[in-house]
N, C-alpha and C positions, 0 to 999 in steps of 0.2 A: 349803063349807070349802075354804081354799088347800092344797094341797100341800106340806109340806115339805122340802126339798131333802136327801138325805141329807149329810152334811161328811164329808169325804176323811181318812180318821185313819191316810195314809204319808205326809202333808207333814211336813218335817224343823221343829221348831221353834227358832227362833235367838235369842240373847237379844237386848235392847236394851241397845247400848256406848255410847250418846250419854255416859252418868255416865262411865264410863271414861276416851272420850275427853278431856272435858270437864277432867277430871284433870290428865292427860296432859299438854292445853296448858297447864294451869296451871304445872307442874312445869317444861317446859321456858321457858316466860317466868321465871319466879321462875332458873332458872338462866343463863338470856342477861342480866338485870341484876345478877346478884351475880359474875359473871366479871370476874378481874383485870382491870384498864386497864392498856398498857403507857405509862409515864408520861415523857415527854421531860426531860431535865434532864442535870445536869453528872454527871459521875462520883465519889459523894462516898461514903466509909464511913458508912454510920451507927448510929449506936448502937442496941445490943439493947433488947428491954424483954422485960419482964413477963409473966406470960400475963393481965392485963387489956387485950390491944391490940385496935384497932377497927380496920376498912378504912374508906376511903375509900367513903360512899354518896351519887355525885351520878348528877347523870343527865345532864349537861355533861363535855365533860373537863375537868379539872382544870388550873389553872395552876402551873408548878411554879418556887418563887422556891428557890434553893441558894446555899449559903455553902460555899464551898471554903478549907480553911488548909493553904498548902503548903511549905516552906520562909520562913517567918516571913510572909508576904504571903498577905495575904485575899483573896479572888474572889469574885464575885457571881457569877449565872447566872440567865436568866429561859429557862425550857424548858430549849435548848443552845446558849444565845447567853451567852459570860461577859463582863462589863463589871468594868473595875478602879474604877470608881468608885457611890457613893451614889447621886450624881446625874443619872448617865448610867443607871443602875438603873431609876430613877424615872420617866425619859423615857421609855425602852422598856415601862417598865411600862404606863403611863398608856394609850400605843399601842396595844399587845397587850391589855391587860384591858377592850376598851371591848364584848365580847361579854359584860362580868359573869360569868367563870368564878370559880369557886373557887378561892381561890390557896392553896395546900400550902407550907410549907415543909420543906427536907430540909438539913441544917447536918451537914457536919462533924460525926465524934465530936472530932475536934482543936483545933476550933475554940476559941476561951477564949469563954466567955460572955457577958463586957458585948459581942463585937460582936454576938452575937444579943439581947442587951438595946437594943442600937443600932438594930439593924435594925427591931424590933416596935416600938418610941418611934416612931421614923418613918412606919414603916406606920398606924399609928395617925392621927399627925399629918394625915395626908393622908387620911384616912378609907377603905384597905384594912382586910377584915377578912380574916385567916387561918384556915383551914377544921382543918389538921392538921398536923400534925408528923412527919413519914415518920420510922419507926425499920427497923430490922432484924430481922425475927422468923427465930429461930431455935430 
């Protein structure tokens, strides 16, 4: 018959953290993707909403198209570049969006409406699609 080994009963026993762990990274990835973006664009007010408002969830940055009304005259902006025209818009659009980012729009609370009726007619035309509408949560 073999001998039995007696077992040593002052070894400290430790739990197992791996589930813990395991947690842990989860928590901090779910937090490194849901953290603001700070978004380039012109400096425009924009209108409050609601409490049904949604953040922005890409995993690209965001392209940021703005409409600026200031003194009776319109501005465009792609990121923080402003263009006084549609068409000069367009061109730099075409430019910049050839990474396929999400394009945002952020308009003026001043602005009158048909030009953002303007602006999405065209977007369209040209087969941009618009991601969101940046408002002001307050």
């Amino acid at each position: 018959m073999l001998p039995l080994h007696k077992q040593d009963t002052n070894t400290l026993v430790m739990p197992d953290i791996t589930a813990l762990l395991d947690v842990l990274f989860i928590l901090l990835v779910f937090m490194l993707l849901t953290a603001a973006i700070k978004l380039d664009m012109l400096t425009v007010t924009l209108p409050t909403a609601g409490s049904e408002t949604q953040s922005i969830e890409t995993v690209k940055k965001p392209l940021v198209l703005s409409l600026q009304y200031k003194a009776q005259k319109l501005t465009y902006g792609l990121a923080e570049q402003p263009f006084e025209s549609l068409e000069s818009l367009f061109i730099a659009l075409t430019e910049k969006n050839n990474l396929d980012r999400t394009l945002v729009l952020a308009v003026d609370e001043n602005t009158p409406s048909h030009y953002l009726i303007n602006l999405l007619s065209e977007l369209s035309t040209k087969n941009f699609s618009v991601a969101n509408l940046l408002i002001d949560k307050k």
